[in-house]
C-alpha positions as CSV (number, residue, x, y, z in Angstrom):
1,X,2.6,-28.4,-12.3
2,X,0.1,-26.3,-10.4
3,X,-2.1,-23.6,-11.7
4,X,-2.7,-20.3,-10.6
5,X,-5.6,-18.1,-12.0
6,X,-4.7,-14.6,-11.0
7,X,-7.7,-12.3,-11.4
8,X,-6.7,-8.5,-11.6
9,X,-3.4,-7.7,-13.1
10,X,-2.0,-4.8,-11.3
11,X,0.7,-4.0,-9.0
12,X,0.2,-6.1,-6.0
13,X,-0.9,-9.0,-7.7
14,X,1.8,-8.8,-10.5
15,X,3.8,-8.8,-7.3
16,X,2.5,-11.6,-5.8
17,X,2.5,-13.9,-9.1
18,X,6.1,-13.3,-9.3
19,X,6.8,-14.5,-5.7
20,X,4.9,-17.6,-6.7
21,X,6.8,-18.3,-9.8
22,X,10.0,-18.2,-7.7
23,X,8.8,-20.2,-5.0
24,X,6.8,-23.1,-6.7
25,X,5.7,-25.1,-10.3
26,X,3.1,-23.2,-11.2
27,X,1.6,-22.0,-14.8
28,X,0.2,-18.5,-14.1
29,X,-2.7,-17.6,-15.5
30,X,-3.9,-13.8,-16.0
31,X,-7.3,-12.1,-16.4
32,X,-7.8,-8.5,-16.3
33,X,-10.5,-6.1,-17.7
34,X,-8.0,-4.0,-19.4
35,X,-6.5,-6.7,-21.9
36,X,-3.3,-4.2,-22.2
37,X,-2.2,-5.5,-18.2
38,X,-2.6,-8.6,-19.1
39,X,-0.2,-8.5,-22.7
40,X,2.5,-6.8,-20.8
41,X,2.4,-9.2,-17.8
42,X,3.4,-11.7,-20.6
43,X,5.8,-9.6,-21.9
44,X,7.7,-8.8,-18.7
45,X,7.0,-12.5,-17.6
46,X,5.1,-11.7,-14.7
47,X,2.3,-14.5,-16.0
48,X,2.8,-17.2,-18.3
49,X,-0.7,-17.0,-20.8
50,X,-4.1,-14.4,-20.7
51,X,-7.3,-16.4,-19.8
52,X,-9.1,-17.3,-22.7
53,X,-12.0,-18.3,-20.7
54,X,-12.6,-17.2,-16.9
55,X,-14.5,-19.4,-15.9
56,X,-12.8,-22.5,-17.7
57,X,-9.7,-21.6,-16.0
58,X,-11.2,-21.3,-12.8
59,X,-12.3,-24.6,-13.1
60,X,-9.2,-26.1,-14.2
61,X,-6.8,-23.6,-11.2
62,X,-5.1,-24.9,-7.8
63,X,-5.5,-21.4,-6.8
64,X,-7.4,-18.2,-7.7
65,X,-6.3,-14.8,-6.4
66,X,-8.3,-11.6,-6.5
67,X,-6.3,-8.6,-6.9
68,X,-8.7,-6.0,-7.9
69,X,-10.3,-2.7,-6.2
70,X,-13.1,-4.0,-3.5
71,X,-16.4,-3.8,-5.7
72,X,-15.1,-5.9,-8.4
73,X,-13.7,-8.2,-5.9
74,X,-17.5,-8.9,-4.8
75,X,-18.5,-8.8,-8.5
76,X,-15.5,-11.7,-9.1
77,X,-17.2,-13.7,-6.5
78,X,-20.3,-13.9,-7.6
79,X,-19.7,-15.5,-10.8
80,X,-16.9,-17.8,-8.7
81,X,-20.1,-19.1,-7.1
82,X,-22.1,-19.6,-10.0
83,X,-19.6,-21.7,-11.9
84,X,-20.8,-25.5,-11.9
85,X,-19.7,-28.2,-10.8
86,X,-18.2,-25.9,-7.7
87,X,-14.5,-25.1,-7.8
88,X,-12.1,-26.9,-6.2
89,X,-9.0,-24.1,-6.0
90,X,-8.4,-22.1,-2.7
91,X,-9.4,-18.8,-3.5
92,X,-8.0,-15.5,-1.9
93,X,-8.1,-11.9,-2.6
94,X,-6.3,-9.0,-1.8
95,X,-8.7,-6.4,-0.7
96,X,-8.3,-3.5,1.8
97,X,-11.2,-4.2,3.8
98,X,-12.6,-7.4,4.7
99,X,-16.2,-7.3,6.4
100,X,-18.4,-7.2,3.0
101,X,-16.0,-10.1,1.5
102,X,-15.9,-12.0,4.4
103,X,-19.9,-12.1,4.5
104,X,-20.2,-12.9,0.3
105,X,-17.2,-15.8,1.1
106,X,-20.0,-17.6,3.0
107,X,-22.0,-17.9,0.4
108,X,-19.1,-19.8,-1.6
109,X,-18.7,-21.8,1.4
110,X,-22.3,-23.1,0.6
111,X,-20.7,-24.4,-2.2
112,X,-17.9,-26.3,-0.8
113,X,-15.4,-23.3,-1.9
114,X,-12.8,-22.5,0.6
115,X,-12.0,-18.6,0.3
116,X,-9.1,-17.1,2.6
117,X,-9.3,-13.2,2.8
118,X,-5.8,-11.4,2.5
119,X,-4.8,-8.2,3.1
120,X,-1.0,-7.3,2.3
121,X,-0.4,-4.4,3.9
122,X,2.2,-3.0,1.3
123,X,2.3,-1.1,-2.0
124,X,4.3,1.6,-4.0
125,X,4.3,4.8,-5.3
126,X,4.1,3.5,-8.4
127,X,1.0,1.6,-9.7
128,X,0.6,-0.8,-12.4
129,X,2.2,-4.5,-13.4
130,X,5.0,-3.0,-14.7
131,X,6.5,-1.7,-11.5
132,X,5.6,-5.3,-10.0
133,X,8.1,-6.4,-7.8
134,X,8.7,-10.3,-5.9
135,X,10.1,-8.5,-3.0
136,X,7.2,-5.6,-2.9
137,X,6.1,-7.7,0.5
138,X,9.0,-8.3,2.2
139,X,8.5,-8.1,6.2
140,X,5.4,-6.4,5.5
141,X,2.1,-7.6,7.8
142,X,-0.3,-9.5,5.8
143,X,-3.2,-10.1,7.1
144,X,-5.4,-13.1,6.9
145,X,-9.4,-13.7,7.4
146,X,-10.4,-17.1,6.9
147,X,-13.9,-18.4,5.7
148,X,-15.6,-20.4,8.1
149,X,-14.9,-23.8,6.3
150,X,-11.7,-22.9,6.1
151,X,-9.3,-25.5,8.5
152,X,-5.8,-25.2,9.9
153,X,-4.7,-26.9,6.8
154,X,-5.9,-24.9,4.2
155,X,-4.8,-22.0,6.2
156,X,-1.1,-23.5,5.9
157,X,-1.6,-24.3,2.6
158,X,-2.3,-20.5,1.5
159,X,0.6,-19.1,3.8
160,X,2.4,-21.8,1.5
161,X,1.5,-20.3,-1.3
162,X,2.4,-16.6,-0.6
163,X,5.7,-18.1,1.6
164,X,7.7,-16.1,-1.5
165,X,6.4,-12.8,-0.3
166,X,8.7,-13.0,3.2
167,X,5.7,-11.4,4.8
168,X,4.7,-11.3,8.1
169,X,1.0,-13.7,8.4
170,X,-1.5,-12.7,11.2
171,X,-4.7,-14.6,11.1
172,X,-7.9,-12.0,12.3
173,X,-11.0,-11.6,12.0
174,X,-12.8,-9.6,9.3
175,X,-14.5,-6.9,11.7
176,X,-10.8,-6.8,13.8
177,X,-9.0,-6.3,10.7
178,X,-11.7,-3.4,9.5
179,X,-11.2,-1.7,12.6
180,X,-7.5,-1.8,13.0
181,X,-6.6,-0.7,9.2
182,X,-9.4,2.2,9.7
183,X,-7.8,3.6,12.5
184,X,-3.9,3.7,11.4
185,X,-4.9,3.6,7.2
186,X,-8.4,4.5,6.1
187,X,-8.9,7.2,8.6
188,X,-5.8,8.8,8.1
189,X,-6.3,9.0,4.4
190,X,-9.6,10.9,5.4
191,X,-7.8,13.4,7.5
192,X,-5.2,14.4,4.9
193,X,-7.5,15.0,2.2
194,X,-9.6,17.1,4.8
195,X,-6.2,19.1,5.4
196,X,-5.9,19.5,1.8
197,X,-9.6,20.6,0.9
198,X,-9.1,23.2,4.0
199,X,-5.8,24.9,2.8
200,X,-7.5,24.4,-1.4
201,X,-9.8,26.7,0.3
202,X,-7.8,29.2,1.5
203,X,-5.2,29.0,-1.4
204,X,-8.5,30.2,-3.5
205,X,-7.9,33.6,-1.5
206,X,-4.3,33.8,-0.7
207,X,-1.8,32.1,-3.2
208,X,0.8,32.2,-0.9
209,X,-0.8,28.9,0.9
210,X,0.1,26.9,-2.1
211,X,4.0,28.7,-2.7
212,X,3.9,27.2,1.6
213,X,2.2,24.0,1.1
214,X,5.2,22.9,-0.7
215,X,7.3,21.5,2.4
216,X,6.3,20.0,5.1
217,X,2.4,20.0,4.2
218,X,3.2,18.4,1.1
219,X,4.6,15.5,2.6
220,X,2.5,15.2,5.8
221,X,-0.7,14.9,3.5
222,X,1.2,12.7,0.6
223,X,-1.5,10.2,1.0
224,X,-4.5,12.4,-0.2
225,X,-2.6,11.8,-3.6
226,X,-4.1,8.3,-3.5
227,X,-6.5,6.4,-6.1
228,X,-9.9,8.6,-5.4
229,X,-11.8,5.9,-6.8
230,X,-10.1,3.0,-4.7
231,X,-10.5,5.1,-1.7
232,X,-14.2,6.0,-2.3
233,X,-14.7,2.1,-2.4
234,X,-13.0,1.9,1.1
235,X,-14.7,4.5,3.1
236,X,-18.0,2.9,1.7
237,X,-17.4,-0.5,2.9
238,X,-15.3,0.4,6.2
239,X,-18.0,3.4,6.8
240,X,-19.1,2.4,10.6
241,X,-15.7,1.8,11.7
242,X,-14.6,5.4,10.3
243,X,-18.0,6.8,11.7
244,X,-17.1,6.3,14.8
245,X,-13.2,7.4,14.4
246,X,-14.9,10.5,13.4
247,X,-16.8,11.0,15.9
248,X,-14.1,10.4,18.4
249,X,-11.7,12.6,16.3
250,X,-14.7,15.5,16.6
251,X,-14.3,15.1,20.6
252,X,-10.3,15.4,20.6
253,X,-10.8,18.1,18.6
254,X,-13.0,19.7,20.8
255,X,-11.0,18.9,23.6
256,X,-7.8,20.7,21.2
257,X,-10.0,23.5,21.2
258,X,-10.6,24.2,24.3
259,X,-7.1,24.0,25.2
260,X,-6.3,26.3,22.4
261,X,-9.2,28.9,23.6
262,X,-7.2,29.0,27.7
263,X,-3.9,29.4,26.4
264,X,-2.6,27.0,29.3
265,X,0.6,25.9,28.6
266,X,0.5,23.1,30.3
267,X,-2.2,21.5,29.0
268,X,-0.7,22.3,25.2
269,X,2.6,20.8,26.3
270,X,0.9,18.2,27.7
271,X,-0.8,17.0,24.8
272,X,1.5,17.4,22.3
273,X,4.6,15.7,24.3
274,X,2.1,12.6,25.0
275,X,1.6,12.3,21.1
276,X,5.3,13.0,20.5
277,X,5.9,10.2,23.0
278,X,3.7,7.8,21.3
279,X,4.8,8.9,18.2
280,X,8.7,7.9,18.9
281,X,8.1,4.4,20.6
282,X,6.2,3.3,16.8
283,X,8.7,0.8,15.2
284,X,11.5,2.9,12.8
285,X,11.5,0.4,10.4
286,X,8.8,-2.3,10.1
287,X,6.7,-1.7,7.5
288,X,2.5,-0.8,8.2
289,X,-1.0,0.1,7.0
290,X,0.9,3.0,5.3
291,X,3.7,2.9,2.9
292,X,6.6,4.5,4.0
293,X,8.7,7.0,3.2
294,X,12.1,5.9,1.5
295,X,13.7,9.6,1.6
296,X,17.4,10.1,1.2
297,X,17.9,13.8,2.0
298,X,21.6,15.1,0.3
299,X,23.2,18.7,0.7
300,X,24.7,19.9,-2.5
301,X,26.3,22.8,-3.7
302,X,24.5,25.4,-5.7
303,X,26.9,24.6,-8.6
304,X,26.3,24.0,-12.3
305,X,25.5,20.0,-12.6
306,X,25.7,19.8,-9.2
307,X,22.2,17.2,-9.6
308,X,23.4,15.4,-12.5
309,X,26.5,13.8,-10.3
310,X,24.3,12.7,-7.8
311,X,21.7,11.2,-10.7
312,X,24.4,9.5,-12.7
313,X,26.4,7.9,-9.3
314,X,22.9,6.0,-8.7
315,X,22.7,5.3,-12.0
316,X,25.9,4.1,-12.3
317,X,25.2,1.6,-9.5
318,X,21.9,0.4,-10.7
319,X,20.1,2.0,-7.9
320,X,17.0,3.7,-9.6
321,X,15.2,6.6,-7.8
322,X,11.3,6.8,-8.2
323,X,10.9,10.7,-7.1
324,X,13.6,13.9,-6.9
325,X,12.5,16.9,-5.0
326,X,14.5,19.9,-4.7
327,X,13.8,21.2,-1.3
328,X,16.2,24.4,-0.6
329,X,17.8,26.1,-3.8
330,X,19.5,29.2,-3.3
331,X,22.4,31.1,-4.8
332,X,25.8,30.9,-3.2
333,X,24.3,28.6,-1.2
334,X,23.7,24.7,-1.1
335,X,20.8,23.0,-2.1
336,X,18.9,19.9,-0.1
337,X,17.7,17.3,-2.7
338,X,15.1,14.8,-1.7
339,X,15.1,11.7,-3.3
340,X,12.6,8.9,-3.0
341,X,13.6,5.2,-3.5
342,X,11.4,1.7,-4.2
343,X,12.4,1.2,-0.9
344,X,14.5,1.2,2.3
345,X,17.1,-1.1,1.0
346,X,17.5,0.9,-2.6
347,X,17.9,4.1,-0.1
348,X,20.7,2.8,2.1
349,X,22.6,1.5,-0.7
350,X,22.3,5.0,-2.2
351,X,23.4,6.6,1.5
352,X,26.2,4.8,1.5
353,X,27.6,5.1,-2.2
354,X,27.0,8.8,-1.6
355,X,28.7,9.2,1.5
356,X,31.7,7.2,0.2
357,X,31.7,10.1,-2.1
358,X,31.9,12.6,0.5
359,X,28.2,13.8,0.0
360,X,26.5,14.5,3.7
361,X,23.4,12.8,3.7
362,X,20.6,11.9,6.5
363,X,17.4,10.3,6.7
364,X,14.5,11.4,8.4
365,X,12.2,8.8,10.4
């Protein structure tokens, strides 16, 4: 029976304990600043005991995984290190950036402690263990940085350990895997918010800009709504990568302006058919740096319990729905409801159950 110290009892780490229960003999051990996360772990079976000591059950794991935000993951580290005699457990964490990590793993290398950086590039719109999941991962990249003692076989062996996720492994580099998740996740995260703090600006003036932000600008900026203080920790450690994005993004947009400021068609269709081209040869349905949307759009008729059918057929079926937006509402004529599933799987189930029942549904990619 192996042991598995998981440090950080959250979401994707309740996630990933779960895929490791199903796929080996393993007692799973849970620590977590907020005792609560840890005592309903236990209680949904997501981790077998709470640590009594931290640094006892380090000594005494197979493996320790890291699941917290980045600066505690450095924080973790450091008393990882100081524990004596060394460790012997492959450690990992789960962190969004890698660079900073990568450089303190070194300094448990000096100690004869193998560390293998991880980066599943998956998550939810729901946080916490409870909405912990074994198949959260599935077909999602995960990406790998090992430590410099790290060899092929310890390499294998961690990619043995998550094998229960059904993720896709890529082994990088720290400084690769910074720049690649800061140009298609970190920077876009800054660009939405920056959308958002331009039309908050306006709204102040006009409150018609929030009555219009409800459509389309809602969802095209849905990831501003993310964890302020997670993402503050990941512009500060990716901040020369997204430096430089930024300083790109300040030249196309100068470039934008200038075509804006000639009015030549031409250039304007140029540009935006080369993005729209881009835009439509990016994989439909493999899973990125961003979580995806898992939208079910369904017509309806502006009738009373109209949305209560559609609720209680999903219910019904066991197919639960994470989010319901009514998008068009207006007498004598139908209504377009939005609804918002764990994921793609839950939503075609839900397509087709409704479309047995003669409801016309579509999704939008």
């Amino acid at each position: 029976m192996k042991n598995v110290l998981l440090i950080g009892v959250g979401l994707i780490g309740g996630s990933i304990a779960l895929t490791i229960k199903n796929e080996h003999e393993a007692v799973i051990v849970g620590y977590d600043v907020q005792t609560a996360n840890c005592e309903t772990a236990v209680k949904l079976g997501v981790i077998d005991r709470i640590a009594s000591d931290l640094q006892h059950d380090a000594a005494n794991a197979d493996l320790i995984i890291i699941a917290t935000p980045v600066e505690a993951t450095l924080n973790i580290m450091d008393q990882l290190s100081s524990i004596k005699p060394a460790i012997k457990a492959l450690v990992m964490d789960v962190g969004s950036t890698k660079n900073t990590i990568m450089k303190k793993a070194e300094n448990l290398a000096e100690n004869g402690i193998v560390f293998i950086g991880g980066h599943p590039m998956a998550g939810s719109h729901k946080t916490g263990v409870e909405s912990a999941r074994p198949h959260l991962l599935e077909n999602a990249f995960y990406i790998l940085t090992p430590s410099s003692n790290a060899s092929e076989a310890r390499i294998e062996e961690a990619k043995d350990w998550l094998k229960g996720t059904h993720a896709k492994f890529i082994v990088a580099e720290p400084d690769e895997h910074d720049f690649l998740t800061g140009i298609v996740s970190h920077f876009p995260h800054l660009i939405a918010s920056s959308l958002v703090r331009l039309a908050q600006k306006h709204a102040n003036d006009n409150p018609l800009v929030q009555q219009l932000a409800a459509g389309g600008f809602r969802d095209i900026t849905r990831i501003a709504s993310s964890s302020p203080k997670m993402w503050s920790d990941i512009v500060s450690q990716n901040k020369e990568h997204l430096l430089s994005l930024l300083n790109e993004w300040k030249e196309e947009m100068d470039q934008v302006i200038s075509f804006v400021e000639s009015g030549d068609q031409n250039q304007l269709f140029d540009y935006f058919n080369g993005a729209k081209l881009f835009r439509d040869g990016l994989p439909v349905r493999s899973k990125g740096a961003i979580q995806p949307f898992s939208d079910l759009y369904v017509d309806i008729l502006d009738t009373a319990g109209a949305l209560s059918k559609v609720t209680t057929l999903l219910a019904e079926s066991q197919i639960s729905i994470i989010n319901i937006t009514i998008l068009e509402v207006r007498e004598d004529l139908n209504g377009v409801l939005r609804l918002s599933f764990q994921n793609d799987n839950d939503r075609d189930k839900a397509q087709q159950l409704l479309h047995h029942k003669n409801y016309l549904t579509h999704i939008t990619e």
